[in-house]
N, C-alpha and C positions, 0 to 999 in steps of 0.2 A: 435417560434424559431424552425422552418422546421430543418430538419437533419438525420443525420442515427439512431440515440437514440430513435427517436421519439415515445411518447406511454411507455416507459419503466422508470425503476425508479431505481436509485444504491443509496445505502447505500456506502460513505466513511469512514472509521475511521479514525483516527485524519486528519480532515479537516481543523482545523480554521488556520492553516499555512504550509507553506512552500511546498512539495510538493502533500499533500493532498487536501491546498486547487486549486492547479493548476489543479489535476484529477476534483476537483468538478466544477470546472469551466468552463475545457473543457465537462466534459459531458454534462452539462448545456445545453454549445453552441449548442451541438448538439442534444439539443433536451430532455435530460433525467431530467427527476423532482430528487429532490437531497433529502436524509439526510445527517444533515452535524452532527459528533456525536461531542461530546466535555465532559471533566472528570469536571475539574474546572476553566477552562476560557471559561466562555461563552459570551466574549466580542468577544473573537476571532474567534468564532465559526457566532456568529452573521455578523460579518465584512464579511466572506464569501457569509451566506446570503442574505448576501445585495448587494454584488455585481452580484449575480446570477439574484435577484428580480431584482435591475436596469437593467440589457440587457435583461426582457423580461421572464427568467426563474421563475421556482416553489423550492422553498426549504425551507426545513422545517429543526429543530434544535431538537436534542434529546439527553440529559444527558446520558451517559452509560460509565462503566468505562468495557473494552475486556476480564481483569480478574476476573470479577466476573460473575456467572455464568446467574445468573438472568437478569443482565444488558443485555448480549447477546441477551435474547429473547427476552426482553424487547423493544431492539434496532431492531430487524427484527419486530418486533409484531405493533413496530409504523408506519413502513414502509410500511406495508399493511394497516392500520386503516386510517392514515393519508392519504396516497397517491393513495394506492388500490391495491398495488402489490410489488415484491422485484424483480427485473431480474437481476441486476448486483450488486455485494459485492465486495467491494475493501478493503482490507487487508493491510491499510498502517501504524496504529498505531505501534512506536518505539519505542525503545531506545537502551541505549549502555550503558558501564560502564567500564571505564578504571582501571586497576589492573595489575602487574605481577599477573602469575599463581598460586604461591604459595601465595601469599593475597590475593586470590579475597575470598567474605564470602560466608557464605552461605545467608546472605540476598540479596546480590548483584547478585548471582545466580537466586536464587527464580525471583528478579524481573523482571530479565531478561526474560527469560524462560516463565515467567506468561502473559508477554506482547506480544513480538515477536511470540511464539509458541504455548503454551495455548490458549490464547486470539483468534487466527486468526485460531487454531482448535476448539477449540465450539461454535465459530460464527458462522464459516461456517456450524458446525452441524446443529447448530438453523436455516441458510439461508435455506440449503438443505430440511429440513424437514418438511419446508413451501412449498418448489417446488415438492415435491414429495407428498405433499396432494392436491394439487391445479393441479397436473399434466402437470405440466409446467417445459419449459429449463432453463437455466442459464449460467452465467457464473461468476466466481469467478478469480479474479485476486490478489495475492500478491504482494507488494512492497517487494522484499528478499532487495538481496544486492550484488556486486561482491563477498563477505566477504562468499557467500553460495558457494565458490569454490576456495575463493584462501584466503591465508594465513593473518590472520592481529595479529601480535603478540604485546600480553598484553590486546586484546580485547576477549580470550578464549571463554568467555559466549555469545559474541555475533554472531562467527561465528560457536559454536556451534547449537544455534538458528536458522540461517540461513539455515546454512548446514542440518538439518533435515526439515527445511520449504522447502527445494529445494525438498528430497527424500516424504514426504506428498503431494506435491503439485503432485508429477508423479505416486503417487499410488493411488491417488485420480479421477486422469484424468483418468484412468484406470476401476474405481470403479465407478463413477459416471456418464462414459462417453453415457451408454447405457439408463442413464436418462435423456441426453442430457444437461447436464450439462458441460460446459470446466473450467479446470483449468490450467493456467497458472501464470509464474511468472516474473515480472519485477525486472531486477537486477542493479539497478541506480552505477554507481560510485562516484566520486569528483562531485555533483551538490552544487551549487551556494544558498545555504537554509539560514536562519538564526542560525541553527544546527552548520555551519562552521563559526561563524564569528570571533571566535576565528584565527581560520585558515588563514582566507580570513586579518585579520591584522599580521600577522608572513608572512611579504614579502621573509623572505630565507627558510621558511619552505614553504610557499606557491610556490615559485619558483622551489624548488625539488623537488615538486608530477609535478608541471606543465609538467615538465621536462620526467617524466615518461608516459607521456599522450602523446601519437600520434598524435590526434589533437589539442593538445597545451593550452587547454583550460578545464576552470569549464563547465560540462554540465548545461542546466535551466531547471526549475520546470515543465514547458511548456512543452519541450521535451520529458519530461518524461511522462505527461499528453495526448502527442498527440500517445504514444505507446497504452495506457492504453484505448484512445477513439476507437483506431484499433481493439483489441481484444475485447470491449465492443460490437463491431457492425459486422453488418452480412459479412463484407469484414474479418473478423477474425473468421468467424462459424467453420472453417475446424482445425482451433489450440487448440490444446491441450496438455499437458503434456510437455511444454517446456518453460526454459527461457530464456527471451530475456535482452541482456546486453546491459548498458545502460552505455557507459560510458569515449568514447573515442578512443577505444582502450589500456584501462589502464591494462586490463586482459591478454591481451598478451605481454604486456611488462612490466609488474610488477618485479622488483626487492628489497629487504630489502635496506634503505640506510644504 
C-alpha cells in the first residue's frame, strides 16, 4: 500500500469506532502500519483491524486505558516492539458528560479531564520521549473540538478540556518544534459518528444545528480522517501550532437556540 505514510507507524486512541477508526484507516491507505488501542471492546478495536489487514495494511491491537499512567507507555512501548517505531500519535480518545454547571460532580469532572486532557498529555510525554531517545521527528495530532473555542453550555467539563488541549497543543508546538516534532489540532464539529445517534433521530433537533451549519450538513468520519492523513505526511511538515476546524462552518455562525 504505496503512499505518503509510507515506512511510518501512528498509534490511534480510541480507534475501534467512529472517527478514530476513519483516522486508522485512512492512515492505513496511505501507507502507515496502525495500533489500533481499545479499553474494553476489543471486538471493536479488532473490526478496524480487520479492515486495515483486508486492503493490504499492517495493524496491530493494544489494550491501554489514556488515563492510566502505565498504559500510556505501555501503548507507545508496543508500537516500537511490535512495529519498530512511533512517528505519528493521534489523540482521539473522548468523552463528554452532560450536567448544568452547578450539578456537574466531582466525578464527572475527574473523568472528564482524565480522558480528554491527562490522557492525551502523558501519552504524548510517553510518545516524545521515545522520539527524543531514538532522535527522530514526529508528529502529534489531537482530535479537540469546535467546543476548544466556542461556547457549549451545560457541557462546562468538556470545553474546559478542550479549551486547554487547544492552549497545550500551541505551547507544545513551540517546545517541541526545534525536536522536530509538530503539533497540531483537529477541531471536528456536528460529524455523522455513532456518538450522535441520539441526535441524528430528533429530526427538529437535528434540523436546528442543520440550520446553524453553512454547509447544511453533518460532516463524515472520512473528512475528518483525510485532515489528519494531511498533517500526518510530509505535504503538512511546515504545520504546526494550529487548528484546523472541521466543521461546516458552524463556528462562525453559531448562535444559542
Amino acid at each position: 500500500m504505496a503512499g505518503r505514510l509510507e515506512g511510518k507507524v501512528a498509534v490511534i486512541t480510541g480507534s475501534g469506532s467512529g472517527i478514530g477508526q476513519a483516522i486508522a484507516e485512512r492512515l492505513a491507505q496511505e501507507g502507515a502500519d496502525c495500533v489500533i488501542d481499545y479499553i474494553v471492546e476489543p471486538e471493536e478495536a479488532q473490526g478496524t483491524v480487520s479492515k486495515i489487514t483486508a486492503a493490504g495494511g499492517k495493524a496491530v491491537m493494544v489494550q491501554a486505558d489514556v488515563t492510566v499512567m502505565a498504559d500510556c507507555t505501555k501503548l507507545i512501548e508496543a508500537a516500537w516492539s511490535q512495529l519498530g517505531s512511533c512517528d505519528i500519535l493521534v489523540n482521539n480518545a473522548g468523552i463528554e458528560k452532560h450536567a448544568d454547571f452547578v450539578d456537574v460532580t466531582e466525578a464527572d469532572y475527574d473523568a472528564v479531564m482524565n480522558v480528554n486532557l491527562k490522557g492525551a498529555f502523558f501519552l504524548t510525554q510517553a510518545f516524545v520521549r521515545k522520539l527524543r531517545d531514538a532522535k527522530k521527528p514526529g508528529r502529534v495530532i489531537n482530535i479537540s473540538s469546535v467546543h476548544e473555542d466556542m461556547v457549549f453550555p451545560h457541557f462546562s467539563t468538556y470545553c474546559a478540556s478542550k479549551g486547554a488541549m487547544r492552549m497545550l497543543m500551541r505551547d507544545l508546538a513551540v517546545e517541541l518544534g526545534p525536536m522536530g516534532i509538530t503539533v497540531n489540532n483537529i477541531a471536528p464539529g456536528a460529524i455523522n459518528t455513532p456518538i450522535n445517534k441520539n441526535l441524528l433521530a430528533d429530526k427538529p433537533k437535528l434540523d436546528a444545528l442543520l440550520a446553524t451549519i453553512p454547509l447544511g450538513r453533518l460532516g463524515k468520519p472520512e473528512e475528518v480522517a483525510g485532515v489528519a492523513a494531511f498533517l500526518a505526511s510530509e505535504d503538512g511538515a511546515y504545520v504546526t501550532g494550529s487548528t484546523y476546524f472541521l466543521d461546516g462552518g458552524l463556528i462562525r455562525n453559531y448562535h444559542e437556540q
